[in-house]
Structure formats: structure tokens, C-alpha cells
LUMROLUM-60379 format. One record per atom (N, C-alpha, C): residue in three letters; x, y, z. Coordinates in steps of 0.05 Angstrom, whole numbers, padded with zeros to 5 digits, always signed. Layout:
<rs>
ALAXYZ;...
</rs>
This chain:
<rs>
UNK+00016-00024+00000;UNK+00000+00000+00000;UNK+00017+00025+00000;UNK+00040+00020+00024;UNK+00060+00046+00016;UNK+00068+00052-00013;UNK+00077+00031-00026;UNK+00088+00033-00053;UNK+00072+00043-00069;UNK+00046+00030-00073;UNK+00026+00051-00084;UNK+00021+00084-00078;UNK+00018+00087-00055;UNK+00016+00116-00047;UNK+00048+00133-00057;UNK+00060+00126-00053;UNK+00093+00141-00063;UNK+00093+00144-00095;UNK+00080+00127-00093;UNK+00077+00124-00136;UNK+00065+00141-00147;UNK+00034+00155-00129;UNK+00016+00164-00132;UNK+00035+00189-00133;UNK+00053+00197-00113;UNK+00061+00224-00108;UNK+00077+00229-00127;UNK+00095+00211-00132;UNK+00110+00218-00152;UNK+00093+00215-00181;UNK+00083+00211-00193;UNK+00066+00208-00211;UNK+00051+00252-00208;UNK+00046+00253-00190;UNK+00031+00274-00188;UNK+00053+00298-00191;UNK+00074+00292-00181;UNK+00093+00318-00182;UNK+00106+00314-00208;UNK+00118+00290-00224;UNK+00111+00291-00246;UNK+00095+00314-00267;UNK+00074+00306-00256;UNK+00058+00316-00280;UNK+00055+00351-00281;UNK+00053+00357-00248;UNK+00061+00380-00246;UNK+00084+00398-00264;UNK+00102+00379-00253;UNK+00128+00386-00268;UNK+00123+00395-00304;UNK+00112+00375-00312;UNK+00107+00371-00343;UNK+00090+00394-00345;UNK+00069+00399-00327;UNK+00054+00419-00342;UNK+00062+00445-00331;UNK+00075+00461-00319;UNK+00089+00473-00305;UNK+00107+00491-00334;UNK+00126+00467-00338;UNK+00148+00467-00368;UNK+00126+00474-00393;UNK+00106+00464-00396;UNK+00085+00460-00422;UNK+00079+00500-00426;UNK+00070+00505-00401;UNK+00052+00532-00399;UNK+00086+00550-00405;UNK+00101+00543-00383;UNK+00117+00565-00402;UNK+00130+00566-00428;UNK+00131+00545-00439;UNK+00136+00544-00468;UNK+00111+00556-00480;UNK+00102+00557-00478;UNK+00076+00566-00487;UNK+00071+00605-00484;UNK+00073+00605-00458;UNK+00081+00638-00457;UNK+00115+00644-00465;UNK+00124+00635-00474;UNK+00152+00643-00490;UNK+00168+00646-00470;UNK+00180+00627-00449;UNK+00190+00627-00428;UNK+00211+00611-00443;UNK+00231+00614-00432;UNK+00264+00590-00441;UNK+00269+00583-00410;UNK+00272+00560-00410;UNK+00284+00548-00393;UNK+00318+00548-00393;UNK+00331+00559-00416;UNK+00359+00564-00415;UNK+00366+00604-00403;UNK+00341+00616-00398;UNK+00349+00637-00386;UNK+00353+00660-00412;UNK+00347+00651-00441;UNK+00350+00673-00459;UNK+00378+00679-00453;UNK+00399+00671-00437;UNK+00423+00678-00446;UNK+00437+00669-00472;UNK+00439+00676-00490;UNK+00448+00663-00519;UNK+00481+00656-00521;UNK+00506+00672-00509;UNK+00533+00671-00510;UNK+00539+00647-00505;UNK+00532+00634-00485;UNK+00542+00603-00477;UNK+00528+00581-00492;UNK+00505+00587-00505;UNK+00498+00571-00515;UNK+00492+00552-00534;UNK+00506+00541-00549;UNK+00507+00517-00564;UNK+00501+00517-00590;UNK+00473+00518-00585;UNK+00455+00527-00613;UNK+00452+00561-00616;UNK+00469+00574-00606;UNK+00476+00598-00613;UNK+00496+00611-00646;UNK+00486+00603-00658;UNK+00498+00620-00689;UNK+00507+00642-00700;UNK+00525+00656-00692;UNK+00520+00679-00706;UNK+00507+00682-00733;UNK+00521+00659-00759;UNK+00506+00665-00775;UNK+00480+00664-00786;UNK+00463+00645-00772;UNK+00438+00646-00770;UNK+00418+00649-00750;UNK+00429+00659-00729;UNK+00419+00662-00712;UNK+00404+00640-00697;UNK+00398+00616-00698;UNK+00381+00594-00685;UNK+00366+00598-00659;UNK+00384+00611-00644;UNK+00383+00614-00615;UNK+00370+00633-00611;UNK+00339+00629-00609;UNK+00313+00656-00606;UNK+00322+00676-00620;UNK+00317+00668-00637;UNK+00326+00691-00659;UNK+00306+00711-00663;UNK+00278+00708-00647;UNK+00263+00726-00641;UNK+00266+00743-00623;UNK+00291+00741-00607;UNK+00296+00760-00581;UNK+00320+00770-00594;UNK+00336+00767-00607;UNK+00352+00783-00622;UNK+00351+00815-00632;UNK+00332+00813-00644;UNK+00324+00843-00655;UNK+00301+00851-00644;
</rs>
């Protein structure tokens, strides 16, 4: 019965989590902080990296 109930919680914070991440992608939130210099998929020549916050 414990194991069930722990499952339950984690299952629940889970989902939280997921929908939490969902809504701010959604309002144009980055989870990398919009810092672009360190980042990876940062291009100068094409810009990749929110290339909507650029200009």
C-alpha cells in the first residue's frame, strides 16, 4: 500500500512538473534563461538561438 501511495506522489509531481514546463513554453519562457553567449545552438550566422529575441 506504501508503494502505491509514493507512486501516486510521484506520478503527481511529475505531472506538475510537465505541465508547469508545457505553460511556459507556451508563454515564450526558455528554460535556458535567454542567455544566448554560452549557448550551443547559438549561431551567429543564422541566428538559431531565439532569434526572435535578437532584434
Amino acid at each position: 500500500m506504501a508503494t502505491l501511495i509514493v507512486g501516486l506522489i510521484v506520478a503527481a509531481v511529475l505531472m506538475l512538473a510537465a505541465r508547469q514546463l508545457y505553460k511556459d513554453r507556451k508563454s515564450g519562457k526558455f528554460s535556458c534563461g535567454g542567455n544566448c553567449e554560452g549557448c550551443p545552438n547559438s549561431c551567429v550566422c543564422c541566428g538559431s538561438c531565439h532569434s526572435d529575441l535578437k532584434n
